[in-house]
PDB file of N, CA, C and O in Angstrom:
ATOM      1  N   UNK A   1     -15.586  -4.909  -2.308  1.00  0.00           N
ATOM      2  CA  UNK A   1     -14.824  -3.659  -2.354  1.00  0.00           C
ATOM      3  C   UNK A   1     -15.452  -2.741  -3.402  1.00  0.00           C
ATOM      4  O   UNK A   1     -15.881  -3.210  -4.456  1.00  0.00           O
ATOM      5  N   UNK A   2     -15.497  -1.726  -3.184  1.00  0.00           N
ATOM      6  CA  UNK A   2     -16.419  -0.783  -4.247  1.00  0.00           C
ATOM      7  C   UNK A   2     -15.691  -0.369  -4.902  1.00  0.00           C
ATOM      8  O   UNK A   2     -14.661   0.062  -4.383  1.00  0.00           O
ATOM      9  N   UNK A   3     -15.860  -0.284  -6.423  1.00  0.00           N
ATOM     10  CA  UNK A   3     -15.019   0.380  -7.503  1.00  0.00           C
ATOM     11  C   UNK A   3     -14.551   1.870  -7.354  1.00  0.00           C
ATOM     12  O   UNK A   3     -15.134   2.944  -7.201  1.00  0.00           O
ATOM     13  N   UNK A   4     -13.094   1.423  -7.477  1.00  0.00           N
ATOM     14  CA  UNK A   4     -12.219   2.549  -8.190  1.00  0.00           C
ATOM     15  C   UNK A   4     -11.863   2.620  -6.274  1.00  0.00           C
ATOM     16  O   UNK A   4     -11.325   3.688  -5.979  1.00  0.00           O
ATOM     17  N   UNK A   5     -12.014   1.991  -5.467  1.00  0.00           N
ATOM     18  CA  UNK A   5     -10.940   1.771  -3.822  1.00  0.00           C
ATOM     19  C   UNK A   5     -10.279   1.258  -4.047  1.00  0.00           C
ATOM     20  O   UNK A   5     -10.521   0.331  -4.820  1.00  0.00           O
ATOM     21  N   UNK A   6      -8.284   1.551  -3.313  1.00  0.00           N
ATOM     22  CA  UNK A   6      -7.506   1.020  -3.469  1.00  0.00           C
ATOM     23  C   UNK A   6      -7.389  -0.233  -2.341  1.00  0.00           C
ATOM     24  O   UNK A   6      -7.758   0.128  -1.224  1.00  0.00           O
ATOM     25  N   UNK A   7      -6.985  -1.508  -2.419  1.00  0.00           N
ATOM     26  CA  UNK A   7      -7.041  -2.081  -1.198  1.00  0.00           C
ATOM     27  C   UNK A   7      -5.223  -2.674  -1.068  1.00  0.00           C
ATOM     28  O   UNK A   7      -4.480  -2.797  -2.042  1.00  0.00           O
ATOM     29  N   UNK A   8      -4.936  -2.893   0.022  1.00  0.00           N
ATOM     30  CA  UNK A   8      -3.440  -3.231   0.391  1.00  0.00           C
ATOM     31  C   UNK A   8      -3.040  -4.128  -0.531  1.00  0.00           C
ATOM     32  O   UNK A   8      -2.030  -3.988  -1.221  1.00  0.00           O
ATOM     33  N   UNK A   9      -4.118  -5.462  -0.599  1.00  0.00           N
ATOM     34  CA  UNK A   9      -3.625  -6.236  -1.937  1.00  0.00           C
ATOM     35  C   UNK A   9      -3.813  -6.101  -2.963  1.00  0.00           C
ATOM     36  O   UNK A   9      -3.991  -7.079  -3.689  1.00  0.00           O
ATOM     37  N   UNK A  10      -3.845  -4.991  -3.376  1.00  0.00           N
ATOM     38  CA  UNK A  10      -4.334  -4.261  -5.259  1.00  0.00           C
ATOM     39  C   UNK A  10      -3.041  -3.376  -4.990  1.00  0.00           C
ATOM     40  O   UNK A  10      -2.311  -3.270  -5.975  1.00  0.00           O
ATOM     41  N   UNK A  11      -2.821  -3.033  -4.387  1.00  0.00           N
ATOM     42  CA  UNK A  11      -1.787  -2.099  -4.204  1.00  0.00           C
ATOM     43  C   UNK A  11      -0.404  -2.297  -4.505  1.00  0.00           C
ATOM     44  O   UNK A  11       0.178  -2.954  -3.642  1.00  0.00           O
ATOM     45  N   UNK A  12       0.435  -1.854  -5.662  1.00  0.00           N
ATOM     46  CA  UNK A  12       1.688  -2.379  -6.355  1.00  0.00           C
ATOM     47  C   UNK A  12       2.262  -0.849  -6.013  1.00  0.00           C
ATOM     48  O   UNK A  12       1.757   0.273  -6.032  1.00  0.00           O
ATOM     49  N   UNK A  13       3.697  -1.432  -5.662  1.00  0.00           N
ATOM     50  CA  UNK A  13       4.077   0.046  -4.902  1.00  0.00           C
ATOM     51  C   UNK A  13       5.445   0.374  -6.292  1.00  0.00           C
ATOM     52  O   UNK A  13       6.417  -0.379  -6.353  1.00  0.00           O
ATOM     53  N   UNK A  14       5.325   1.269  -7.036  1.00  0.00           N
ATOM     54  CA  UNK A  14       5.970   1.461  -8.597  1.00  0.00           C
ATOM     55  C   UNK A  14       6.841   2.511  -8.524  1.00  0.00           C
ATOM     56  O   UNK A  14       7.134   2.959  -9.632  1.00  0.00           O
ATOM     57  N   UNK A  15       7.295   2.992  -7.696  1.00  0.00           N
ATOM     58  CA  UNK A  15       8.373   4.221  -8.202  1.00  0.00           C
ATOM     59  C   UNK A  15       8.547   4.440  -5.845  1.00  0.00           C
ATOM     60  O   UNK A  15       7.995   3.696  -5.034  1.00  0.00           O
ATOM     61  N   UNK A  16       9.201   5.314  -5.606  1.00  0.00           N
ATOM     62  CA  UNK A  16      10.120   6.184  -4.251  1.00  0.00           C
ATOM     63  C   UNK A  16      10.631   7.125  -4.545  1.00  0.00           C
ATOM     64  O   UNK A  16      11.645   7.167  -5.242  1.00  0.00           O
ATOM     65  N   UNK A  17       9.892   8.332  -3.958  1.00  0.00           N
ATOM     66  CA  UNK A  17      10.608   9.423  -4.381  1.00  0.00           C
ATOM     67  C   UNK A  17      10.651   9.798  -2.996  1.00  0.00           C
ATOM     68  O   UNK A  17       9.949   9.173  -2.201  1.00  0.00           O
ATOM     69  N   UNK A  18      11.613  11.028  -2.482  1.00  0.00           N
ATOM     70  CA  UNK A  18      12.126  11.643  -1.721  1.00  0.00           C
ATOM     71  C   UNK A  18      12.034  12.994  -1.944  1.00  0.00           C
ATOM     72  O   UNK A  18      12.603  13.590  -2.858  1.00  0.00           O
ATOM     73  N   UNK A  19      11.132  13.605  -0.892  1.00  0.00           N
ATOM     74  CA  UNK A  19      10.912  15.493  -0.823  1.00  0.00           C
ATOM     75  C   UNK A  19      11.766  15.724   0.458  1.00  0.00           C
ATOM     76  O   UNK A  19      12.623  15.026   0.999  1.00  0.00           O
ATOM     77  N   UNK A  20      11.211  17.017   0.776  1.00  0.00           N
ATOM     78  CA  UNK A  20      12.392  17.121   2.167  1.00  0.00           C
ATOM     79  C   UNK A  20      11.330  16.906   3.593  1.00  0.00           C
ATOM     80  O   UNK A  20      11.620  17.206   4.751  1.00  0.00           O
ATOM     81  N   UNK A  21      10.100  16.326   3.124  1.00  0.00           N
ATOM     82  CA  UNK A  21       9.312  15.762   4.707  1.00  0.00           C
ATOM     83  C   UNK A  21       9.615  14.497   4.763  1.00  0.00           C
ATOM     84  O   UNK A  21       9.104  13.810   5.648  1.00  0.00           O
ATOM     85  N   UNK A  22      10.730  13.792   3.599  1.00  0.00           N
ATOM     86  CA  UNK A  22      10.753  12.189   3.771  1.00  0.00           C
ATOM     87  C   UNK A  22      10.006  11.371   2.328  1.00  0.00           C
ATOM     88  O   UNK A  22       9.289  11.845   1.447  1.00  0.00           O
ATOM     89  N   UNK A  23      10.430  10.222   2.500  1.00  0.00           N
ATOM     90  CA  UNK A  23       9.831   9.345   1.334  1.00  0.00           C
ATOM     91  C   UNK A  23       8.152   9.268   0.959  1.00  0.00           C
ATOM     92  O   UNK A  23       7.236   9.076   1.759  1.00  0.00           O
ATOM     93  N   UNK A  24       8.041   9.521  -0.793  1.00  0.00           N
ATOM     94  CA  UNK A  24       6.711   9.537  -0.779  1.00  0.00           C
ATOM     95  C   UNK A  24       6.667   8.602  -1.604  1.00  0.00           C
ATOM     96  O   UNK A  24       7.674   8.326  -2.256  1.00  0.00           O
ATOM     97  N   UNK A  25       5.232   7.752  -1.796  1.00  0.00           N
ATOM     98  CA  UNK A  25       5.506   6.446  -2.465  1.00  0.00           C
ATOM     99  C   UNK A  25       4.719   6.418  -3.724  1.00  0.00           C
ATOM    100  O   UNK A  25       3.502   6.538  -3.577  1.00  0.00           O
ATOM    101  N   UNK A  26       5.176   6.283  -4.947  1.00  0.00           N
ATOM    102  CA  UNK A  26       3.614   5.541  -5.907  1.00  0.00           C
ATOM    103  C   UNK A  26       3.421   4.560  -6.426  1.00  0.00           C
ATOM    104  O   UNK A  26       4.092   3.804  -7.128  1.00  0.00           O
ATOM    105  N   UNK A  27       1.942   4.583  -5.868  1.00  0.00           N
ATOM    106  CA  UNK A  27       1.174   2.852  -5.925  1.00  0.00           C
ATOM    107  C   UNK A  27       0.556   2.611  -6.818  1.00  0.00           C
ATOM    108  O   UNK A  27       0.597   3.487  -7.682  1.00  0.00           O
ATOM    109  N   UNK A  28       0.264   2.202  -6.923  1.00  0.00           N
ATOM    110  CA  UNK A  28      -0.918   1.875  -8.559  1.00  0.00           C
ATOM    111  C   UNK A  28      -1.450   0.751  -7.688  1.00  0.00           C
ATOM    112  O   UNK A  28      -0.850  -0.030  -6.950  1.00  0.00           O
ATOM    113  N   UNK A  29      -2.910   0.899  -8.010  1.00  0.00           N
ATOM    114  CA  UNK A  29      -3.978  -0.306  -8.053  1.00  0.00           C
ATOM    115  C   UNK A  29      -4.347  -1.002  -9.097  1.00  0.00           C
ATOM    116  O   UNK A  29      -3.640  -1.322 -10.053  1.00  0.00           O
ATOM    117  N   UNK A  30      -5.459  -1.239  -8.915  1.00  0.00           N
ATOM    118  CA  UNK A  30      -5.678  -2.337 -10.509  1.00  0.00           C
ATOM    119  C   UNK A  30      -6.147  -1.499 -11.316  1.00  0.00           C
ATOM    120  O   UNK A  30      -5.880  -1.960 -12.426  1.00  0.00           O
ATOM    121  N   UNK A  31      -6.639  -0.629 -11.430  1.00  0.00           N
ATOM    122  CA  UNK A  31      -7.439   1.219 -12.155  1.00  0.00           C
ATOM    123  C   UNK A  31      -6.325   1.414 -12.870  1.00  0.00           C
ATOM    124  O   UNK A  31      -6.488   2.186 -13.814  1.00  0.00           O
ATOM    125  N   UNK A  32      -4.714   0.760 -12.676  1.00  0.00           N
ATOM    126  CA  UNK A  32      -3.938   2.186 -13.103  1.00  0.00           C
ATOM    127  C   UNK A  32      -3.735   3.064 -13.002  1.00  0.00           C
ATOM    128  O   UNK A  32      -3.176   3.759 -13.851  1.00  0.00           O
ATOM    129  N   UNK A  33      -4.095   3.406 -11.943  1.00  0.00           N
ATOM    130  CA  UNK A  33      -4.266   5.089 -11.553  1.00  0.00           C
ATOM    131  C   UNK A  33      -2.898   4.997 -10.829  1.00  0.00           C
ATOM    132  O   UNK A  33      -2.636   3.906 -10.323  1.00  0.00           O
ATOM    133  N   UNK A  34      -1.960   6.033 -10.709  1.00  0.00           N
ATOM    134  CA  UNK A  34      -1.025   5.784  -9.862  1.00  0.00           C
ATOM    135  C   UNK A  34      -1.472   7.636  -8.989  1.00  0.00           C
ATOM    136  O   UNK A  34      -1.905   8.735  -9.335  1.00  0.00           O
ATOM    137  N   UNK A  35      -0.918   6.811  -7.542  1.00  0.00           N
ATOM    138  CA  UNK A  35      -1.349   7.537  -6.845  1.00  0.00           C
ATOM    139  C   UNK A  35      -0.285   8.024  -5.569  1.00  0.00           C
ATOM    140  O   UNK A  35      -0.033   7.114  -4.779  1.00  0.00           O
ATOM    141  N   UNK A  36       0.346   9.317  -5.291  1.00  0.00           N
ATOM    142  CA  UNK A  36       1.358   9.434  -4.004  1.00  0.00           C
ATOM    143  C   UNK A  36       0.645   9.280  -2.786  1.00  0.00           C
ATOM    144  O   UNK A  36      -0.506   9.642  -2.542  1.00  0.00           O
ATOM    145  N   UNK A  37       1.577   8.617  -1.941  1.00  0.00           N
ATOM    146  CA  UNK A  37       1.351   8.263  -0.790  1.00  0.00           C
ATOM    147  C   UNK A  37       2.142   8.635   0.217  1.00  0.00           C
ATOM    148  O   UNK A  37       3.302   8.245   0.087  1.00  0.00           O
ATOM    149  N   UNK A  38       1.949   9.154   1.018  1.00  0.00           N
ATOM    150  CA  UNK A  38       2.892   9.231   2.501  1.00  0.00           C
ATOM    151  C   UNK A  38       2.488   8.397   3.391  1.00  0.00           C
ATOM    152  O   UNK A  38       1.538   7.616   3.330  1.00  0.00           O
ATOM    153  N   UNK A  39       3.438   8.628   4.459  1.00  0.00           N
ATOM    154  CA  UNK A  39       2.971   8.099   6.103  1.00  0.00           C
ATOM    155  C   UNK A  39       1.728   8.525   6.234  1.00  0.00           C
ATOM    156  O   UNK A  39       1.606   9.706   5.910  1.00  0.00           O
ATOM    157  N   UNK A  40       0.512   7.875   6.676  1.00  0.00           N
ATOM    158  CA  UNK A  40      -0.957   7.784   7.014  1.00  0.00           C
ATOM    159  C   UNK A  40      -1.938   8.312   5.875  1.00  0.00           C
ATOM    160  O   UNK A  40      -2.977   8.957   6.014  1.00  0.00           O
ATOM    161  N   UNK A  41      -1.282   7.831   4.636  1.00  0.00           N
ATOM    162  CA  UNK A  41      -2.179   7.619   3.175  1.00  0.00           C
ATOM    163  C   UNK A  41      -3.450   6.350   3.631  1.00  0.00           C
ATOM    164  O   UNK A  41      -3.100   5.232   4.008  1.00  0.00           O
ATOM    165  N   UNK A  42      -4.469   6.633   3.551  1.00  0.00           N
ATOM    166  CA  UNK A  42      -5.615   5.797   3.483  1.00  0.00           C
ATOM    167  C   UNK A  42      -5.981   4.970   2.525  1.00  0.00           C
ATOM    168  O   UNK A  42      -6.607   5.373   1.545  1.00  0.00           O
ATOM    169  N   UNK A  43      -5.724   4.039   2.649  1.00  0.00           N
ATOM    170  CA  UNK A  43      -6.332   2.645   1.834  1.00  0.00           C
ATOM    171  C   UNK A  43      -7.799   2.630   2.206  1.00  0.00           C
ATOM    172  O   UNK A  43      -8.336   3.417   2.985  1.00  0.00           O
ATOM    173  N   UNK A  44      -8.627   1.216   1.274  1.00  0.00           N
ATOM    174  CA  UNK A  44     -10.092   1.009   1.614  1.00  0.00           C
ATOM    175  C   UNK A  44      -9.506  -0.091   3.140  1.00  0.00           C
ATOM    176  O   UNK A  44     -10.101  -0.213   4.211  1.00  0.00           O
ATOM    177  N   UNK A  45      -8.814  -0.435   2.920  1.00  0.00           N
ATOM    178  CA  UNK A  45      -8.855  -1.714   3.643  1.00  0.00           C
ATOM    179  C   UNK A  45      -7.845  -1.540   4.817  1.00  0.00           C
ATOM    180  O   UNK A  45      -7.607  -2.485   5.568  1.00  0.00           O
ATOM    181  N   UNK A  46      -7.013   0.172   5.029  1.00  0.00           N
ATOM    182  CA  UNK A  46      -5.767  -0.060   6.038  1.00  0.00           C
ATOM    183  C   UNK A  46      -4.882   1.346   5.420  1.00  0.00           C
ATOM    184  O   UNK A  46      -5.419   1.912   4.469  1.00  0.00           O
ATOM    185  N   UNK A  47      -3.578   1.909   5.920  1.00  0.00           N
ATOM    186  CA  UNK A  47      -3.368   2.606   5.465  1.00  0.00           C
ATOM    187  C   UNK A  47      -1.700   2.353   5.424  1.00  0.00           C
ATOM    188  O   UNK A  47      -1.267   1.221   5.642  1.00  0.00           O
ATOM    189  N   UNK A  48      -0.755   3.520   5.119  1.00  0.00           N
ATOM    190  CA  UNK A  48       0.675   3.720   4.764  1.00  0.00           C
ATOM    191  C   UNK A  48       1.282   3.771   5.981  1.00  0.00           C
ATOM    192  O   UNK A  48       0.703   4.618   6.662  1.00  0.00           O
ATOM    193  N   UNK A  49       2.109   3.300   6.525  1.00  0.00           N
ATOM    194  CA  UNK A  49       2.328   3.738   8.033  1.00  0.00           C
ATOM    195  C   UNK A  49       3.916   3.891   8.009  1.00  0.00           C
ATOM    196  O   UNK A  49       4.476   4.617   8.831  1.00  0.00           O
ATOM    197  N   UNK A  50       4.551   3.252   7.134  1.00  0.00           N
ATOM    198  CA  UNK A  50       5.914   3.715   6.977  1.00  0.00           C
ATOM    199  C   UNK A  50       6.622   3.483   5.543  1.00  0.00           C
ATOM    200  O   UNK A  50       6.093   2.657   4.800  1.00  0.00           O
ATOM    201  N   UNK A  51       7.788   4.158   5.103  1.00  0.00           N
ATOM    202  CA  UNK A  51       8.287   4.463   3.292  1.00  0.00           C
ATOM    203  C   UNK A  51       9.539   4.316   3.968  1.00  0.00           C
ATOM    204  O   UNK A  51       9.982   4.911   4.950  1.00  0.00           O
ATOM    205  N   UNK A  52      10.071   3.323   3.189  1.00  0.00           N
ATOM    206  CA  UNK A  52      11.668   3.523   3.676  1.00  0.00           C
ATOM    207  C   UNK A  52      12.219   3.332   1.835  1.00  0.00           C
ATOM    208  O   UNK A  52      11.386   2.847   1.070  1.00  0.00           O
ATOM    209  N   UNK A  53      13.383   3.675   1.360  1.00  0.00           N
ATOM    210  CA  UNK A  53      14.010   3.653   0.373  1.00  0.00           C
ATOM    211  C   UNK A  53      13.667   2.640  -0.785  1.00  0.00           C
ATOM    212  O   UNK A  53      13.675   2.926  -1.982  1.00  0.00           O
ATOM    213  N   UNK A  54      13.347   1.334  -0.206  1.00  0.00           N
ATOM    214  CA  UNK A  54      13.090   0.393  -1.399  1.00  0.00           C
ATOM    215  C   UNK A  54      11.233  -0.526  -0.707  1.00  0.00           C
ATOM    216  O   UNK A  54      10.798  -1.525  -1.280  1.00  0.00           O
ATOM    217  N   UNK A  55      10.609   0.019   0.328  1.00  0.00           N
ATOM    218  CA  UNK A  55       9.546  -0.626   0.307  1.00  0.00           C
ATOM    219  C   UNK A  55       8.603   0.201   1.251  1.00  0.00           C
ATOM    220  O   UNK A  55       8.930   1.294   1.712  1.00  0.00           O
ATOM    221  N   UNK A  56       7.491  -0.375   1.480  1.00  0.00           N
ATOM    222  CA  UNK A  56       6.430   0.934   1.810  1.00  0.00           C
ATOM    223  C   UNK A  56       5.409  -0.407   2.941  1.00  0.00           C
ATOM    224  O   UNK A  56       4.865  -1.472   2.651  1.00  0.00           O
ATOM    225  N   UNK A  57       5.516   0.149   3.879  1.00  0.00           N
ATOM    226  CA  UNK A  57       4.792  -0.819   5.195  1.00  0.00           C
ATOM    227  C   UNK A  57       3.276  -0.609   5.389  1.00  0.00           C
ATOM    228  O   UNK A  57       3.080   0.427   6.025  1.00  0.00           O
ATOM    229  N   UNK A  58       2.542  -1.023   5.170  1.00  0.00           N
ATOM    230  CA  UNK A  58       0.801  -0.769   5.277  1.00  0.00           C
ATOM    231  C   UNK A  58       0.374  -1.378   5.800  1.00  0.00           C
ATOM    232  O   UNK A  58       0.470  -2.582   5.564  1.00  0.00           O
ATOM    233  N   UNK A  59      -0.442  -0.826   6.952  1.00  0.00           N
ATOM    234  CA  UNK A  59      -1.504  -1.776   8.128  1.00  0.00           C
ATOM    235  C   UNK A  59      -2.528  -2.166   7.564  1.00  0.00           C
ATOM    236  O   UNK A  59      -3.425  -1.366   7.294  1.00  0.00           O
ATOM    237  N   UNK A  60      -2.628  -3.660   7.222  1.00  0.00           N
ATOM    238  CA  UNK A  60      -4.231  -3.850   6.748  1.00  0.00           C
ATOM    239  C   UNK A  60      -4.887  -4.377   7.826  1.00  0.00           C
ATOM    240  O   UNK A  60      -4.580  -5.278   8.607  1.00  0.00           O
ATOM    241  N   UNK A  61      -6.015  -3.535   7.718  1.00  0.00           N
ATOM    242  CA  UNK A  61      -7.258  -4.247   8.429  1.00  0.00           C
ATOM    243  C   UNK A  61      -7.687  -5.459   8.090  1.00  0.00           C
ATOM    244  O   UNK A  61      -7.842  -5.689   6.891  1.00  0.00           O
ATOM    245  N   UNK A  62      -7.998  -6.591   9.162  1.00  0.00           N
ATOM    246  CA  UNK A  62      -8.557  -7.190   9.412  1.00  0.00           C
ATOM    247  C   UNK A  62     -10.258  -7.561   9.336  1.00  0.00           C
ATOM    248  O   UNK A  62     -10.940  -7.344  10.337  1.00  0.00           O
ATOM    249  N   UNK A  63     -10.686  -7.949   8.487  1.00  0.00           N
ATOM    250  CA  UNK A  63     -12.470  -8.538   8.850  1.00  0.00           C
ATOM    251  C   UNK A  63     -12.412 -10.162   9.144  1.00  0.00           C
ATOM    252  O   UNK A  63     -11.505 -10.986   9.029  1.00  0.00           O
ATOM    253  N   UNK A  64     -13.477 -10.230   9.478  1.00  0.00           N
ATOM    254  CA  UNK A  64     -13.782 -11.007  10.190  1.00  0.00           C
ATOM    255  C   UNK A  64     -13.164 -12.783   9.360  1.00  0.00           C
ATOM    256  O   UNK A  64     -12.552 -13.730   9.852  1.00  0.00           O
ATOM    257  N   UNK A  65     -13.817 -12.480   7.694  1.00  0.00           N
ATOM    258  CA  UNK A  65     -13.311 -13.821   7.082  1.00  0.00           C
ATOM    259  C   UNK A  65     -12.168 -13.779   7.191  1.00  0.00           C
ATOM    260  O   UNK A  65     -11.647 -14.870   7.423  1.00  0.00           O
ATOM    261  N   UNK A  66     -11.292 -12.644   7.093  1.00  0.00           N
ATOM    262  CA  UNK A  66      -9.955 -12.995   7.152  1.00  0.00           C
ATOM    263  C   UNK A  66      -8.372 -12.887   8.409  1.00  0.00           C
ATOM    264  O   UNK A  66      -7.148 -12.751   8.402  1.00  0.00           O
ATOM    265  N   UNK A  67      -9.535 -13.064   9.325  1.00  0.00           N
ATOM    266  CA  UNK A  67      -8.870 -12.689  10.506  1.00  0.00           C
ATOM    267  C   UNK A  67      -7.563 -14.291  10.211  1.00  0.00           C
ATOM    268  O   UNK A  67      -7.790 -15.382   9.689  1.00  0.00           O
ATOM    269  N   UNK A  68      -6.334 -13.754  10.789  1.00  0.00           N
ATOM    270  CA  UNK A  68      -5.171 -14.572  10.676  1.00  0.00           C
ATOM    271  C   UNK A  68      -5.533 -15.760  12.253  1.00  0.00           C
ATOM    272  O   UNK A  68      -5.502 -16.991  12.258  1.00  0.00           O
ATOM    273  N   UNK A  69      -5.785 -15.009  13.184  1.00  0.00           N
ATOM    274  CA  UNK A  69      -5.710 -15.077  14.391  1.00  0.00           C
ATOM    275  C   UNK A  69      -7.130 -14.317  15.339  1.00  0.00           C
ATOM    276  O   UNK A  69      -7.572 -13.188  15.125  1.00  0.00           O
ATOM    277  N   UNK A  70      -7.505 -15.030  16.110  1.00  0.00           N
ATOM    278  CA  UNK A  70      -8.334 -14.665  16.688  1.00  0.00           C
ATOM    279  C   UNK A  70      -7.818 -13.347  17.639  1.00  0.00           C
ATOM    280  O   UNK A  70      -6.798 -13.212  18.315  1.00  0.00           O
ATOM    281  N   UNK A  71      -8.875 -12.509  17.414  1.00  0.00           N
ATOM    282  CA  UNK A  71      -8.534 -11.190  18.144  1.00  0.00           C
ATOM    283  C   UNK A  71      -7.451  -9.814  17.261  1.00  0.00           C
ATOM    284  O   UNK A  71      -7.276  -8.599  17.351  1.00  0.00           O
ATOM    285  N   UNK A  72      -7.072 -10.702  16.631  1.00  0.00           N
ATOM    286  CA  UNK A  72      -6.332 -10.010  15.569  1.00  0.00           C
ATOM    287  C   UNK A  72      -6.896  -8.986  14.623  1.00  0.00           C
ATOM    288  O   UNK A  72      -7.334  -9.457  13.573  1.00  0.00           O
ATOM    289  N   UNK A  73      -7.004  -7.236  14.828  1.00  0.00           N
ATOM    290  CA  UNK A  73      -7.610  -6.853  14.094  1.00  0.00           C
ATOM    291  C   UNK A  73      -6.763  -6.409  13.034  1.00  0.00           C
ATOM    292  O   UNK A  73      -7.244  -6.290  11.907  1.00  0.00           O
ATOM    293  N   UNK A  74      -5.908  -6.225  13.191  1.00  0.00           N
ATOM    294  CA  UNK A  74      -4.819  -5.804  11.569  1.00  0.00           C
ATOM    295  C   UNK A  74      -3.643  -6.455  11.352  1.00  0.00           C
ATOM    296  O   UNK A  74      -3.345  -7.471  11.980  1.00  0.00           O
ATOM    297  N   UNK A  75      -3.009  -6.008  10.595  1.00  0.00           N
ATOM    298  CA  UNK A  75      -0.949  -6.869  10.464  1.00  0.00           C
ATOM    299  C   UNK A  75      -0.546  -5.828   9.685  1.00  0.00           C
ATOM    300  O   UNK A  75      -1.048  -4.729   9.448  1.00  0.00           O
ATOM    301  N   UNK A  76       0.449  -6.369   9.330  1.00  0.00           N
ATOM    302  CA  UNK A  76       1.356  -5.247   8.590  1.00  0.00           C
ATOM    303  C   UNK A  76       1.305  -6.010   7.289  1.00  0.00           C
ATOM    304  O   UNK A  76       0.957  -7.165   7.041  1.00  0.00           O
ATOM    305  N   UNK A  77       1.863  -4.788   6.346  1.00  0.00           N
ATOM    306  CA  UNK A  77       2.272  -5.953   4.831  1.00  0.00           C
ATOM    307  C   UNK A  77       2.970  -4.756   4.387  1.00  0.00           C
ATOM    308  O   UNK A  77       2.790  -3.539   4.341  1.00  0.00           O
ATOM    309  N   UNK A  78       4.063  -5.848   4.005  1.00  0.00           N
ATOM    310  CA  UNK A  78       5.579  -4.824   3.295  1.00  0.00           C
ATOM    311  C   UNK A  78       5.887  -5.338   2.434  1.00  0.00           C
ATOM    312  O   UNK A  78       6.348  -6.474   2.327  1.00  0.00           O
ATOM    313  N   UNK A  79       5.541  -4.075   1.186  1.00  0.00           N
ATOM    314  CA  UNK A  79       6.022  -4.450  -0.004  1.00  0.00           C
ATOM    315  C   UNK A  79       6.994  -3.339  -0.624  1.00  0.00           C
ATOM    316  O   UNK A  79       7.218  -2.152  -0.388  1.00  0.00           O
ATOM    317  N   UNK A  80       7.600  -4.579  -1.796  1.00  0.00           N
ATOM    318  CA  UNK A  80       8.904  -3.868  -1.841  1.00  0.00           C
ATOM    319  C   UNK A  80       8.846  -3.153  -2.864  1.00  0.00           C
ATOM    320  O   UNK A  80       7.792  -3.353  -3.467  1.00  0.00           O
ATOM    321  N   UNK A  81       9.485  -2.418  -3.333  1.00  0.00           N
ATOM    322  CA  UNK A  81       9.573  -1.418  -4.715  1.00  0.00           C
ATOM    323  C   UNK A  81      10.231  -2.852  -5.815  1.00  0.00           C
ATOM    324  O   UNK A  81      11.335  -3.395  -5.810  1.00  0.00           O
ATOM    325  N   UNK A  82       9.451  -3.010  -6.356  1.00  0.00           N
ATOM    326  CA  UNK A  82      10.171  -2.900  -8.174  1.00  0.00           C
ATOM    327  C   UNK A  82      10.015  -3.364  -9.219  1.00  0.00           C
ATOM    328  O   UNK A  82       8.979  -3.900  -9.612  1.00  0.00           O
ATOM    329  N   UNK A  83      11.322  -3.186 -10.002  1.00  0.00           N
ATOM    330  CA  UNK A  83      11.164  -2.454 -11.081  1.00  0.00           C
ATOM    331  C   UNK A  83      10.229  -2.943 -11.777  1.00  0.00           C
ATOM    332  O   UNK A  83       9.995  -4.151 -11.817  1.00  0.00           O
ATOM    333  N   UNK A  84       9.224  -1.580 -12.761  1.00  0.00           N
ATOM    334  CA  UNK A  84       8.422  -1.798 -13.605  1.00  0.00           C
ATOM    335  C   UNK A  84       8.717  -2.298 -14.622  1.00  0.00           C
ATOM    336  O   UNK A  84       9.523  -1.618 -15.256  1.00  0.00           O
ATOM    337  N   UNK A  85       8.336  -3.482 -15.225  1.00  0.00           N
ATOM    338  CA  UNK A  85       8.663  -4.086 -16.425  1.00  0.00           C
ATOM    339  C   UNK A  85       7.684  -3.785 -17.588  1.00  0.00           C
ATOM    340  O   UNK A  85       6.528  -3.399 -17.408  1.00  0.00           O
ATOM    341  N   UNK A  86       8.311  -4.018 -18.915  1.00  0.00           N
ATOM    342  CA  UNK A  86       7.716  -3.307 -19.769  1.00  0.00           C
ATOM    343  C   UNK A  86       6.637  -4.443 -20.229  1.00  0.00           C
ATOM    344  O   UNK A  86       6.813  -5.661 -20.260  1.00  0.00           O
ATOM    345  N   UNK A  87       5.359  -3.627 -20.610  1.00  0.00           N
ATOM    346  CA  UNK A  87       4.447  -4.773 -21.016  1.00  0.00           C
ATOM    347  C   UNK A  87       3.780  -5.661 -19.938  1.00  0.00           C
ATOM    348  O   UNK A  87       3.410  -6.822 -20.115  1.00  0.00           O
ATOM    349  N   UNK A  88       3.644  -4.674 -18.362  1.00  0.00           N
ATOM    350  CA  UNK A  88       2.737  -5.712 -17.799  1.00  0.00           C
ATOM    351  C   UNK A  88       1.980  -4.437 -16.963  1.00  0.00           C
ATOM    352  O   UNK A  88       1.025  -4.667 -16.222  1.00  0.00           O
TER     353      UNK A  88
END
């Protein structure tokens, strides 16, 4: 993975906020960088495909070492909001 790309599993989903197009999400990777996300935010590895109130749904792509299932090119992964604890 090339430095400073976010990938689905670096991806810690830290705060939900709400504008009036719907839920926007922020993620932080391992950079620290925190970053907003909507519906069809681009990951290195897959992207945002749905934000609901307490968790944020992302299609990761599939390669080849880590195919689950043959033929299988992506899945979903839903992670949930929370809370940031102090000191990590």
């Amino acid at each position: 993975v090339p430095s400073g790309q976010l990938t689905v599993a670096d991806a810690k989903v830290v705060g939900i906020t709400r504008n009036k197009e719907g839920y926007v999400a922020i993620i932080m990777g391992s950079d620290k960088k925190a970053r907003f996300a909507k519906p069809g935010f681009k990951l290195y590895d897959g992207e945002v495909i749905a934000i609901e109130a307490d968790r944020v749904v992302f299609r990761q792509d599939l390669t080849e070492d880590t195919l689950a299932a043959p033929g299988l090119k992506s899945k979903e992964v839903v992670k949930r909001l929370h809370p940031v604890q102090e000191g990590t």
